[in-house]
N, C-alpha and C positions, 0 to 999 in steps of 0.2 A: 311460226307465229300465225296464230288463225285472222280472217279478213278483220274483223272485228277490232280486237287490238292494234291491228295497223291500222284500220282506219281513223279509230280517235286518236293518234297520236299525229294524223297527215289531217285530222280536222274534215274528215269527208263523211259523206253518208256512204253505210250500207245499201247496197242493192240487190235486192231480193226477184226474180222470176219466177214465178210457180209456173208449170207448165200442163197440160193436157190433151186429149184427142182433138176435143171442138174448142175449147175454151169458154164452155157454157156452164159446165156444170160443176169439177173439183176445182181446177184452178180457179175462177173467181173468187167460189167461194173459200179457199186457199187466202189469197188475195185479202177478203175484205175482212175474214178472221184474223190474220195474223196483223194486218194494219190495226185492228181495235186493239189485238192484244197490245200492241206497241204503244199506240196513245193513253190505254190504260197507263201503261207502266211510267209515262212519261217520256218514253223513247220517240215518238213520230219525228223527232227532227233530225234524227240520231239516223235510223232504220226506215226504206220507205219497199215497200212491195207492191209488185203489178203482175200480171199473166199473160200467158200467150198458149197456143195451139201450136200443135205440131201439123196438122192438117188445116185445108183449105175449107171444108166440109161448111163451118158455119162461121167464115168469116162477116163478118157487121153486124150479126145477131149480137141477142141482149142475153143477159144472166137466162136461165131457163128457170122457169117458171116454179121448179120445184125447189134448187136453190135460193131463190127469192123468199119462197114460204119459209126456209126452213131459217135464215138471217133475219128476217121477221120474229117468227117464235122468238129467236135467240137473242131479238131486242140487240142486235148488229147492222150499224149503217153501211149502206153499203149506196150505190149510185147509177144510172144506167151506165151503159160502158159500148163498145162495140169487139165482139171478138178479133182477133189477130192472128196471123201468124206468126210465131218467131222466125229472126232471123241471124244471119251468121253475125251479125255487127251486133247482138243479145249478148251474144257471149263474150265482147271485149266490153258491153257497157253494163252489165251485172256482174255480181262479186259472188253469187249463187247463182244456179239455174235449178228448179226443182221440182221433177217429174214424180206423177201421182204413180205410175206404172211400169212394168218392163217394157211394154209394146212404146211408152211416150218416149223412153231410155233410148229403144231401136231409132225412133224415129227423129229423135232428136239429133242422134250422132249423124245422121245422113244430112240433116242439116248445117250443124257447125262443125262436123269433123273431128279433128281428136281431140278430147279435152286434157291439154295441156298442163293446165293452171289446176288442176282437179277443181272445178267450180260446178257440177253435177253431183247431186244426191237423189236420192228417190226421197219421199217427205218422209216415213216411216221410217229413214237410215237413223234418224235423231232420237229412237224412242228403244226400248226392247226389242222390237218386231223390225228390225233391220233386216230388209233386204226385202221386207212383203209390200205387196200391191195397195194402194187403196181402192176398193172399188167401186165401177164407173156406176151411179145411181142412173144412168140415160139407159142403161141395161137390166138394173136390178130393181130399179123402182125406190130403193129406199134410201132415202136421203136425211134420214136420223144416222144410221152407221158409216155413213159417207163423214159427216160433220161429224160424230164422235172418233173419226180415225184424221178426218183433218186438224182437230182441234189438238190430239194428242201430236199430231207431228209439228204444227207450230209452235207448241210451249216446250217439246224436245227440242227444235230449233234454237228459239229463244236462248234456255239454257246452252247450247253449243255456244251462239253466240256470248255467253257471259252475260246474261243479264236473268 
């Protein structure tokens, strides 16, 4: 039985992780995507999502400046925040953990160690394109196909989850 289903039947929320390198740039906007998708649907009381970093790199920085623009355009609230790092008690208090990448994948496990419970996916595992990267706009500069590859991995998500 997937989280979902046992959840509403124990009365609990979903809890959702998005993960990444700094936590400035997919995961938030991971984050404040999939939370609209949610409230659209009616879901936000249901399903709540946050993010975290695998690295130290830009811990208490804000959204980076290019995500910001592009939640903007896309008429998606979104809020200042402060990066984070995940940590091993992430993975007993989320019911996903959800890495944009291979390298976030690597560095994750070094964090919480084996994933038992299988609560680790890459975002892309929910869509066709399982098992590909999304990639890091902090490197590529574009953050239109960053948001077109997060958007498709949260409404594949969604659907996993049954809604």
């Amino acid at each position: 039985m997937n989280v979902s289903l046992s959840s509403l039947k124990e009365n609990r929320m979903i809890k959702i992780l998005f993960i990444c390198h700094g936590n400035i740039c997919r995961s938030p906007m991971a984050e404040f995507v999939f939370n609209h998708l949610t409230a659209q649907s009616g879901l936000a009381s249901v399903i709540q999502a946050g993010s975290a970093a695998t690295s130290t790199e830009e811990i208490g920085s804000d959204i980076h400046r290019g995500t910001r623009q592009k939640l903007t355009q896309m008429k998606i609230p979104f809020s200042p925040r402060h990066a984070r790092q995940v940590t091993k008690a992430d993975y007993k208090n989320y019911d996903y953990l959800i890495v944009m990448d291979g390298n976030n994948l690597r560095n994750l496990r070094r964090i919480i160690g084996d994933d038992k419970e299988n609560k680790v996916y890459k975002l892309l595992d929910f869509t066709e394109r399982k098992g590909q990267d999304i990639s890091d706009p902090w490197y590529t500069g574009n953050f239109d196909e960053t948001y077109d590859d997060v958007l498709e991995g949260c409404m594949g998500l969604l659907r996993y989850l049954g809604y």
